[in-house]
N, C-alpha and C positions, 0 to 999 in steps of 0.2 A: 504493500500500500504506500509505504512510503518513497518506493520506485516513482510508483504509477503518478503521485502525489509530485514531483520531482523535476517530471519527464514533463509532467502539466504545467508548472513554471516556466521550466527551458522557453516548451514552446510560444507563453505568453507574452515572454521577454521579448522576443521575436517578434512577434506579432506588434506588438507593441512600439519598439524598435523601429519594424519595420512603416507602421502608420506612422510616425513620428518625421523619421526619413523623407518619405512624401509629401506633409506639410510643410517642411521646413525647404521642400522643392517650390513649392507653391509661389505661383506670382502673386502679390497685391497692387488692386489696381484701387486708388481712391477717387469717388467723385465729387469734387469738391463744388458747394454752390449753394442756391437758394431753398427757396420752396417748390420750383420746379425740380429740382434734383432732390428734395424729399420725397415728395409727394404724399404727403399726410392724408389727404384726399381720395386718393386711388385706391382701386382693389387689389390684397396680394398677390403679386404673378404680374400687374402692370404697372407698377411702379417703373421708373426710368433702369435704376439699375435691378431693377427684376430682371428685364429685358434684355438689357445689356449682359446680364448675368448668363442667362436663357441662350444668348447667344454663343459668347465666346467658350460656353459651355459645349455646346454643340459642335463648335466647329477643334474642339481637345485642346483648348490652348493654357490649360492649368492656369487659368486666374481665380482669382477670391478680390469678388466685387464689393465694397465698401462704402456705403450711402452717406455722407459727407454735408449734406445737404441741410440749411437752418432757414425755417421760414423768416421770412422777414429781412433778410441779409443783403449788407450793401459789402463789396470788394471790400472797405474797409472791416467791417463785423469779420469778416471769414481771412483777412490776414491776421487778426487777431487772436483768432483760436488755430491759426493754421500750425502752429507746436505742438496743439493738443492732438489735432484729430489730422493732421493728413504726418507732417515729420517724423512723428513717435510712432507711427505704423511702419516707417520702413517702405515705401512704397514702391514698388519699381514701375508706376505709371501712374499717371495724377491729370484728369480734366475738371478744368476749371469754368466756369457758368455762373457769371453774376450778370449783373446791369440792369432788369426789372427792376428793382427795388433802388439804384442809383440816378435812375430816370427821373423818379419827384424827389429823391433825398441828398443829391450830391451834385455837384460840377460835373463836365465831363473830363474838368483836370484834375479832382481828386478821385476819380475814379480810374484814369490811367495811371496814377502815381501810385495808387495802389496794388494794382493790379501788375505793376513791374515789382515792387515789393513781394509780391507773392511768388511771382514766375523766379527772384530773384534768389529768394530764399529758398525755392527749391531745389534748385539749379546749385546752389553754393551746399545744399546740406544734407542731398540726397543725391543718388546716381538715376532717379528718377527721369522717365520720357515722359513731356509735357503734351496734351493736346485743349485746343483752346476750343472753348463753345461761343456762338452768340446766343442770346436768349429768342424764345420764339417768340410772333408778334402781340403784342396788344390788341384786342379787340377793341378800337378808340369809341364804338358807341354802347359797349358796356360797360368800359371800367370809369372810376370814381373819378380819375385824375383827365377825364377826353375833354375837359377843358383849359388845363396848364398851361398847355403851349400853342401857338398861334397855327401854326404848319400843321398841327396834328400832335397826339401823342404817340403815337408808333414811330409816325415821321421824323420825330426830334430823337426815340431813340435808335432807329436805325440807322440816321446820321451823326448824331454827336456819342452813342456810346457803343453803339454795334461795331461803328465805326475806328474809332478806338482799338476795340479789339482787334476787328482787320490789321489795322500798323501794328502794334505789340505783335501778332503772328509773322507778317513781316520781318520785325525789328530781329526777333529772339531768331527766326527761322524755325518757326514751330507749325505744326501743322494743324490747319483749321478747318473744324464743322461749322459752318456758314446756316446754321438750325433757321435761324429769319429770315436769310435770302432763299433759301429750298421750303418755307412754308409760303412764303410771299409769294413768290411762283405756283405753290399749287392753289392756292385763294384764285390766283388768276385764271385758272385753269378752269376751277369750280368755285364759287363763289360760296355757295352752300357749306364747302368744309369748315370756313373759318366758325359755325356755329356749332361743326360736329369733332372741329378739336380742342377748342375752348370752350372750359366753363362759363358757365352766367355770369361770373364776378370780371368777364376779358379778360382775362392771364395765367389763370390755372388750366392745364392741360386733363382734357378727358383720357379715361383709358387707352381711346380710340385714338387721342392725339397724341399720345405717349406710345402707341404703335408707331405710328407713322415719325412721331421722332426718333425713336431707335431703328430703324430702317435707315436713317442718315449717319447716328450715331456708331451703332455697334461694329458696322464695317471698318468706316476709320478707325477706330477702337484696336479691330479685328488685325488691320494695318500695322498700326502701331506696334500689337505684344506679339514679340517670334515666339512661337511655341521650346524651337531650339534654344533660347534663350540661355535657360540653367540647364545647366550637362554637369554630370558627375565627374 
């Protein structure tokens, strides 16, 4: 018995070992960002990185996807806890998605100052691959803010902070999901989506719109993480 008792260790140790091994192979990818990258709102399985999970899952590329996401968050908010929740994970891949909420809360030059803070910090303290989002659009005749700005509210953030982000991709040589110019286009398309990807409130994304943004998303994603990556 005390063989058998023995022999049943050995092999637990191993087993054990051996999942430990695996994990410790494991990519993390963190997705850093708002309340679109939460999605408090959604059902589980469509959330952003549900999907994204869903994905890179499918296609065997050993990630463990990390929801990074604070409703309410302006680039500043999210460099400020960016120690907590994306550095101290170790990350070997990080997309970043703010500017909603820097649209009615910020300049669009504290919100690129920030935002080179964040790219900067990861770049200096991680071996981390960046990929940069824009946010998707505003529904300007349902959200609270469709009167702020003279041009439009979508219009002012796709120029003064979408925009933004376009140069920062640029600037770093980072690679970018363009999420507002590929919805913008499909509203063109069909006019009828924009009320079947947004919520009533303009800005939160429906399940159905959280489909349709990981269709643009998780590929580039998909890009980004080599499976070959980590080799024994």
């Amino acid at each position: 018995m005390r063989k058998t008792s023995s022999n049943f260790s050995v092999v637990t140790g191993l087993v054990f070992f051996f999942i430990v091994t695996i994990r410790a192979e494991e990519n993390v990818l963190v997705m850093l960002g708002d309340s679109t990258t939460l999605c408090a709102n959604n059902k589980p399985g469509f959330k952003i990185t549900d999907l994204v999970q869903a994905y890179l899952t499918d296609k065997k590329t050993n990630v463990n996807v990390i929801n990074a996401g604070v409703g309410g968050n302006t680039a500043k908010q999210g460099y400020a806890r960016l120690e907590k929740d994306v550095i101290a994970r170790k990350p070997d891949f990080v997309t970043i998605s703010f500017g909603l909420n820097d649209t009615g809360n910020s300049t669009p030059e504290d919100y690129q100052e920030c935002m080179e803070k964040i790219i900067e910090d990861i770049q200096s303290k991680t071996q981390a691959k960046i990929m940069l989002i824009t946010s998707n659009p505003f529904n300007n005749a349902r959200h609270f803010w469709k009167d702020k700005f003279k041009e439009g509210l979508d219009e002012y953030m796709d120029s003064k902070i979408c925009g933004a982000t376009r140069k920062l991709a640029k600037k770093y040589d980072l690679p970018l999901c363009d999420l507002h110019k590929e919805f913008k286009n499909l509203f063109k398309k069909k006019k009828t989506l924009i009320d079947t990807y947004l919520m009533a409130d303009g800005v939160h994304l429906t399940d159905e719109g959280n489909k349709a943004a990981a269709e643009f998303i998780a590929p580039m994603i998909a890009i980004m993480v080599k499976p070959e990556k980590k080799t024994k």
